[in-house]
Each structure stands twice: as C-alpha cells, then as structure tokens.
C-alpha positions in Angstrom: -39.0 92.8 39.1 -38.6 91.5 35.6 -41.4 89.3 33.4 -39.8 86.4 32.8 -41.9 86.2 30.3 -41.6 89.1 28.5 -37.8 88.4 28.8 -37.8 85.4 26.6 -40.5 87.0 24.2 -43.1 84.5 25.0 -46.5 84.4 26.2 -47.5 83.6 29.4 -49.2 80.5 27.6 -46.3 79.3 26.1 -44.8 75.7 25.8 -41.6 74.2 26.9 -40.9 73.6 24.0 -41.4 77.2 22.8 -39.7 78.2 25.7 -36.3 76.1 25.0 -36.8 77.6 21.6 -36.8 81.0 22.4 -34.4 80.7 24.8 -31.8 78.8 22.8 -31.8 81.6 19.9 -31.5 84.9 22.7 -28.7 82.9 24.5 -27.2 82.3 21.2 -27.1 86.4 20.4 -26.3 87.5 23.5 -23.3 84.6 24.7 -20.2 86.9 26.0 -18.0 84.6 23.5 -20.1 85.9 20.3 -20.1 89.8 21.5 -16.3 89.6 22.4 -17.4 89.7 26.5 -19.5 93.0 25.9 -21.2 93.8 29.6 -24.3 94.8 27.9 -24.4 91.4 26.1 -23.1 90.1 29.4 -26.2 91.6 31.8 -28.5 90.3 28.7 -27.4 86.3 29.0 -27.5 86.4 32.8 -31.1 88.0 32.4 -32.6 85.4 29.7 -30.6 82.4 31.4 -32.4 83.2 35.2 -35.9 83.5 33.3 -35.2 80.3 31.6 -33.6 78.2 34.3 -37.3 79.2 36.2 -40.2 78.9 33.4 -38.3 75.3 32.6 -38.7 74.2 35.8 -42.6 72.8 36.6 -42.4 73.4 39.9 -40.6 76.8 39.6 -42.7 78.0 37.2 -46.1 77.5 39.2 -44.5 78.9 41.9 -44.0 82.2 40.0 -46.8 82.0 38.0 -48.9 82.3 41.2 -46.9 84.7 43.6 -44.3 86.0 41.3 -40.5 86.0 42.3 -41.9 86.0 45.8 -42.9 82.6 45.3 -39.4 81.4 44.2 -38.7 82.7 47.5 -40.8 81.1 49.3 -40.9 77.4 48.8 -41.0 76.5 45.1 -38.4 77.5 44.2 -36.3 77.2 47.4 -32.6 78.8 46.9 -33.6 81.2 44.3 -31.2 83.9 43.8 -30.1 86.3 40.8 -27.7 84.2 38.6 -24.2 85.3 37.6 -21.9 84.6 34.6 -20.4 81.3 35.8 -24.2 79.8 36.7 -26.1 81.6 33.3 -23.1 79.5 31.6 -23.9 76.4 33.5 -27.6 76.6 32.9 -26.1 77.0 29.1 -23.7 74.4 29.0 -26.4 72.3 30.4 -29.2 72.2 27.8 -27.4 73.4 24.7 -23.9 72.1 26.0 -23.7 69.1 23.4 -21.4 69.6 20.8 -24.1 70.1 18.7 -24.7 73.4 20.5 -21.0 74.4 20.5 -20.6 74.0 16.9 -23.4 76.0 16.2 -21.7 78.8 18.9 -18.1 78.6 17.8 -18.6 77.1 14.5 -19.1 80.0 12.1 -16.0 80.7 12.6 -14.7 80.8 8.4 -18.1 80.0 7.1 -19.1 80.9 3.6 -16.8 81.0 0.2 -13.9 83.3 -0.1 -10.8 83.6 -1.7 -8.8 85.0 1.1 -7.3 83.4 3.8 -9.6 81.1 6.5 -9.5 81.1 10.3 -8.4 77.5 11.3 -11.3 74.8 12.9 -11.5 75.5 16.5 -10.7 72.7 18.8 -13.1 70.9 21.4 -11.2 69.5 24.6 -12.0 67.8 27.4 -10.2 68.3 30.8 -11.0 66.0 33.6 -10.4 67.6 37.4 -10.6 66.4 40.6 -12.4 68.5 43.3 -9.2 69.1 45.0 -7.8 70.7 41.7 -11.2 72.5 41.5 -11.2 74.0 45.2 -7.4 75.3 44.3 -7.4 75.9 40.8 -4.7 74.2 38.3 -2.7 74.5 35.7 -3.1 71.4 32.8 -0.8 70.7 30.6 -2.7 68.7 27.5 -0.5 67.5 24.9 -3.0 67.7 21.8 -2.5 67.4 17.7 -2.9 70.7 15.5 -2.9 71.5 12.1 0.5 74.2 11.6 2.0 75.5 8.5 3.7 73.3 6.1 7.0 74.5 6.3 8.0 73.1 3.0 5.6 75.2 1.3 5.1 77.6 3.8 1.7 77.1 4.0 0.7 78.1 0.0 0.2 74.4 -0.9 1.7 74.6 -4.1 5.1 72.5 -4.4 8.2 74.8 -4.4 9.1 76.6 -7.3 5.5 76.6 -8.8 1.9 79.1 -8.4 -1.5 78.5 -7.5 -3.4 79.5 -10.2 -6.4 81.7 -10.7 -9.8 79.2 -10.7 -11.5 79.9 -14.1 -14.6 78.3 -13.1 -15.4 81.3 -10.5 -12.7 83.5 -12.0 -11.2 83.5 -8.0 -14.5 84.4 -6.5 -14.8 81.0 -4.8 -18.3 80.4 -4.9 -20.7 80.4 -8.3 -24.4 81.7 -8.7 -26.9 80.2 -10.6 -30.1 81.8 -11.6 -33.2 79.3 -12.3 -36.6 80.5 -13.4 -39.8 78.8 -11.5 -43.7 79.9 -11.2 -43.2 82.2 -8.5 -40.3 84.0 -10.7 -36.3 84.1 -10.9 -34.3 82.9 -8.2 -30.2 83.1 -7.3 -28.6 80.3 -5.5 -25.1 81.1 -4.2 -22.9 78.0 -3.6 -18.9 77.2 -3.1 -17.1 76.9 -6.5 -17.1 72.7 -6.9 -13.5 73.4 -8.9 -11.7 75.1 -6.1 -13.5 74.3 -3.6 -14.1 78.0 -2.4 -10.7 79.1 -2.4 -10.6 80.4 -5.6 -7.3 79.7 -6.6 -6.4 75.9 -8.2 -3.1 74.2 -7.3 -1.4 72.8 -10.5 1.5 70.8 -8.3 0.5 70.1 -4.6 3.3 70.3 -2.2 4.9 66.4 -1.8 4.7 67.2 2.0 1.3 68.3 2.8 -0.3 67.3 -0.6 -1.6 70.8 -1.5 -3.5 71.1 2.5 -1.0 73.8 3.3 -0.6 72.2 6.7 0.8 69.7 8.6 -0.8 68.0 11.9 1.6 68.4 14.6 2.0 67.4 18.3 1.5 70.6 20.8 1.7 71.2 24.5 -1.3 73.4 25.6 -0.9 74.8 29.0 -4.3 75.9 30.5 -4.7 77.7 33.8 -7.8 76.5 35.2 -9.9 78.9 37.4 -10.7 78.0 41.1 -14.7 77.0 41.2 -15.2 75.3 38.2 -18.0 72.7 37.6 -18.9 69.8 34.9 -20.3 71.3 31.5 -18.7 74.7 32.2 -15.7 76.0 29.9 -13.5 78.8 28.9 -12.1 79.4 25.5 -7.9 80.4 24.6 -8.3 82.2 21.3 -5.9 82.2 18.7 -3.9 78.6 19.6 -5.9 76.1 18.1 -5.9 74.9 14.2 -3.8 77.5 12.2 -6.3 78.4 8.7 -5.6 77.6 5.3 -3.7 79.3 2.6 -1.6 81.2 6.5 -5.5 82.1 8.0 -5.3 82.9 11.6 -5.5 79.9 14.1 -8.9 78.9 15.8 -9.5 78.3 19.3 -9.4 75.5 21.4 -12.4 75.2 23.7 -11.6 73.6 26.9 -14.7 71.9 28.6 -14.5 71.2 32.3 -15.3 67.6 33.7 -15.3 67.3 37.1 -14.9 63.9 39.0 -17.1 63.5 41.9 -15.8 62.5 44.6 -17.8 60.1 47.3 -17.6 62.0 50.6 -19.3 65.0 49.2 -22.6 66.3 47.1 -22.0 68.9 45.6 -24.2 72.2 45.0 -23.0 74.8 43.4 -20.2 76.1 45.7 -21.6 74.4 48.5 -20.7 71.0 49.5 -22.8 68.5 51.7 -21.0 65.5 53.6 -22.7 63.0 56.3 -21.0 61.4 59.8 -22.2 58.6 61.4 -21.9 58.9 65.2 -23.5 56.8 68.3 -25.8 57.4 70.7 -23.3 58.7 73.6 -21.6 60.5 71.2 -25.0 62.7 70.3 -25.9 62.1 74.0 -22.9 63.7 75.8 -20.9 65.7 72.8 -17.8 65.0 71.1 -14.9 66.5 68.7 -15.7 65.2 65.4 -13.1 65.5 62.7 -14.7 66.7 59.6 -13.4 66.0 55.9 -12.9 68.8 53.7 -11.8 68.8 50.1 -7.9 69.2 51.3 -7.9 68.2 54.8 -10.0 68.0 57.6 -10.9 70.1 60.3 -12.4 69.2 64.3 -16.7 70.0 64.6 -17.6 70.0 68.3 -20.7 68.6 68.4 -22.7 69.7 71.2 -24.4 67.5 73.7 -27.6 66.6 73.0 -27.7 67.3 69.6 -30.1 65.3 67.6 -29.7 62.7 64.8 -30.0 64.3 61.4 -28.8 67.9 62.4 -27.5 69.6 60.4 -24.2 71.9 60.9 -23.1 74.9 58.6 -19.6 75.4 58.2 -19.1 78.7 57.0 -16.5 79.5 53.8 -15.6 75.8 53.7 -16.7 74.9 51.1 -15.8 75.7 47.3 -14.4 78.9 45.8 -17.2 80.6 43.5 -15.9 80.8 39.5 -14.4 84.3 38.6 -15.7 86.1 42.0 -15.2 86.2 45.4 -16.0 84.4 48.3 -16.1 81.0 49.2 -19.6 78.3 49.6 -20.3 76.6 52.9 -19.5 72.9 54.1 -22.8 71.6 55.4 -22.2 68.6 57.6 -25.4 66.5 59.0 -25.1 63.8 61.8 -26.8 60.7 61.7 -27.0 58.5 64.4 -25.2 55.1 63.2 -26.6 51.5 65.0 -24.2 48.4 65.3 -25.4 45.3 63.1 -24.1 43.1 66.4 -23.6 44.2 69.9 -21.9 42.0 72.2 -22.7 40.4 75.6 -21.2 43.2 77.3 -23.3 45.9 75.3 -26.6 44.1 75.5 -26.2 44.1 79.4 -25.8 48.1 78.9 -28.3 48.8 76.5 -31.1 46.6 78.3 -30.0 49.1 81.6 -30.2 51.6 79.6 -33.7 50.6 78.1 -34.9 50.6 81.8 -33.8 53.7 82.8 -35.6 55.1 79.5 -38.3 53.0 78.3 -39.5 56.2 76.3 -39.3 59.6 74.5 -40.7 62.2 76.9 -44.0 63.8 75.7 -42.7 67.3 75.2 -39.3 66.4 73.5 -41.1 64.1 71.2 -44.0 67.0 69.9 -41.7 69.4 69.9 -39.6 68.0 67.1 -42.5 66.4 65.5 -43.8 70.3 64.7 -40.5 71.7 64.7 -39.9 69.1 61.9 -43.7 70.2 59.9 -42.6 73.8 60.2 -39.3 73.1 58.3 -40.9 70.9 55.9 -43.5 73.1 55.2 -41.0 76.2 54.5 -42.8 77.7 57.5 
C-alpha cells in the first residue's frame, strides 16, 4: 500500500495548503498532455491525484490517518477505489481546472524569444452536452475563428515585393542581455528585443492585408468526436488545428472542455446515476410494474410486494458508459412512498377501514428495521 504521504513529498504534518501546493506542481510534471501520454508519466498522475483527492478530504484523511487505506474502506471514505485516467483528470480539472491552470499547462507553448518560427496560441473551447449525448457519445461540430496564413503575403508579413529585414538592435537574436553591477556582484538579465519584438527580424512595409501580423482570423468548422462517459470540467485536446504560428509556425491546439447539463430526473455519480419514484401504499403493499426512466428510454422494475419506502434498487449496467474503458455504471432507483395532499370521501371511508384493521406497526417489523437501519448507517 502506498504513503500517500510520501507520494506527494509531504510530511505527515502537512497543511492543506502545502498539500494543494505540492500536489499542483507533481500533477503539473507528470499530466499525460506535457509527457506526450508516456504510461510511466501516466501511472505517476493517477498515483499523486488518488493521494490527493484523500489527504484534501478532512474526513478522508482521518480516516486514513487512523486505519490506513483500510479505513477509506471502511466508512470514511465510503466508495474508495484506485482512480483511473478519466477520474485523476477530473480530480485535476477540478481544483486547477480554471483557466488559470490551463494556461499554465498548455501555455508554454512558444514561450521565450526567438527568431524562428512560433507555434500558434492554443485555443480554449467550451462544448456544452446533454446526458443523452454523454451516455452515447457525439460528434460536435463548432464553428470557431482562427488565426491562418495571410495569403497575400503568405504569411512573411512583409508587403509583396519587399524583405523583412535583419533587427540591428539584437542583430536577429530576438531578445537583448543586459549586465548591471549591484553589492552582491554582476548580474545578466535576458529580455525580448523591445525593437522586434522577439522575432528578430523588422518589417520595413507591413503587408496592406494583415498589417505585418502574417495572419488573418478566419471562420473554421471544428469537428470533435466526443467520447462516451464524459463529465463537466473534463477535456481532451486535438493537436495541431488551432491558431497557425507566426512568421508559418505550426498551429496550436484547441482544448475542448466538456460541460455537461444536468438533467432533473437523475444525480449523477461518476458513471452511476441515482433517480427517485413515488409510489402509494398498495402499490409497495401488493407489488407492481414500475416503468423506470433511463437516460434514452425507460425500462419496466417489478417491484416486489412488500417492499418498503425508501428501498433502494440496483439496476445493473444502466447507467453511464465509463470514459475511455469498458463497462458500464449502474442505475440506482429508490422508492418513496408518495401521500395525497386531499383524499376524497370515497378514500377517507377506505383509509379510516384500513386504519381499523391496522391501528399499528407490529413490534417485530418495526425493531427490525429500526436496527437493520443503525447497521447500515453505521457501515456495519
């Protein structure tokens, strides 16, 4: 069993904040999209997002500070289980999932001076989905604005028929040094030529089109083919089709972040969905066929007679596809006895007769599901 602890390289003494801290800066060298989806890098972020997603947790943490993963097991952390890739990205996405985060992720992407050619600004987008499109999976088609190649000046940004010219400020370095003298001794400070703005090269005549950018914003249809599974906060990244780069630098990529809309006959956890009925008392009493929403249709429950209000009954593989792996979540579906605001003449006669020949809960039935209630209460 692994120290969470020792995972995030803190002590056992350590802060939430220093946690969060910790955490943030090994998620950040080991994310799949910075080590081009190495499965060492992989097995690392799954590793430092499970010890996270516990030692944030109060409740969690106690739990395993006392009895170890054994106590996750047990009852404070009910649920607990080895995280994959989809939930170490959600536990991501869900702390450090502001684009704050993501610009720090993506955003080095053509960072520093230079006089060669630049990788384009990657793109941030927003896809809303409805569960149905979720349990499925979908193809979007998002029609968003890009920065392409000036095709009057095929991307140089110099008018045709006249040169860039070399920068003499940096001599085409793109960035200038400057050495300053202070009591503790000399120091070198490294910054993007002001002249050329770190390219290194000065346009004379800018192109009448772009006005010496080297590119144009453009409409384009993005077609994205949306996993089965997904959840709010999650995302997945196409490389190469977002903002081309200046002075003809490879395009960026367009990150596609995943917003889910909930949708009112369902909770949802994880792959698993939770929905409520309302029924009445001969229904419980004497059984019935109940027809059960799922996400695309719905399907008939026969409820047993004499089954209790608030039971709860586990629909195997109904529920939601899990992200990127097999298998399907459960539909959990709990009754609840439903009681009429008004009852008419007719019903009052019956429910008084009924209130005669029943006046109270037998002994046994009711301490039966009193404890039987405690024991599942108490994770017993």
């Amino acid at each position: 069993m692994a120290d969470f602890y020792a995972v995030l390289s803190v002590e056992r003494t350590a802060t939430d904040e220093e946690i969060k801290k910790s955490y943030r800066k090994l998620a950040m060298e080991n994310h799949p999209d910075r080590n081009n989806g190495a499965k060492e890098a992989e097995e690392r972020f799954k590793e430092i997002s499970e010890a996270y997603d516990v030692l944030r947790d109060p409740q969690k943490r106690a739990a395993y500070d006392r009895y170890g993963e054994a106590g996750l097991r047990g009852g404070g952390g009910a649920g607990f289980h080895h995280v994959d890739l989809s939930e170490a990205l959600g536990i991501f996405m869900r702390d450090f999932g502001g684009f704050g985060g993501l610009d720090e992720l993506f955003g080095q992407r053509g960072g520093g001076a230079s006089n060669g050619p630049r990788a384009g600004a990657d793109l941030k987008l927003n896809v809303p989905l409805t569960l149905a499109e979720v349990a499925s999976g979908v193809e979007k088609k998002v029609v968003v604005k890009l920065l392409d190649p000036c095709d009057r000046c095929t991307g140089t940004g110099a008018e045709p028929g006249s040169k860039s010219q070399t920068c003499t400020t940096c001599a085409g370095i793109g960035e200038v040094r400057r050495a300053q003298r202070s009591f503790f001794g000399q120091f070198v400070t490294v910054a993007p030529c002001p002249t050329c703005k770190g390219e290194g090269r000065i346009i004379q005549s800018p192109c009448k089109k772009c006005r010496g950018d080297g590119r144009v914003r453009g409409d384009h249809e993005v077609s994205v083919q949306i996993p089965a599974g997904v959840a709010t906060g999650q995302y997945m990244t196409l490389r190469g089709v977002g903002n081309a780069g200046s002075r003809g630098g490879p395009r960026g990529d367009i990150h596609v972040l995943f917003d889910v809309a909930d949708d009112p006959r369902f909770e949802r956890h994880g792959e698993d969905l939770y929905t409520e009925l309302l029924v009445t008392y001969p229904q419980l009493a004497l059984g019935t066929e109940l027809s059960v929403p799922t996400v695309a249709n719905h399907i008939t429950l026969d409820m047993p007679a004499g089954t209790q209000s608030g039971h709860v009954f586990h629909l195997r593989g109904k529920g939601l596809p899990r992200v990127n792996a097999g298998g399907t979540g459960d539909l959990h579906v709990r009754v609840q006895l439903w009681t009429p605001d008004r009852v008419t003449e007719e019903e009052k006669d019956l429910l008084g007769r009924l209130a005669e020949l029943q006046p109270g809960i037998p002994q046994d039935e009711r301490g039966k599901g009193f404890w039987a209630k405690m024991k599942e209460a108490l994770g017993a």
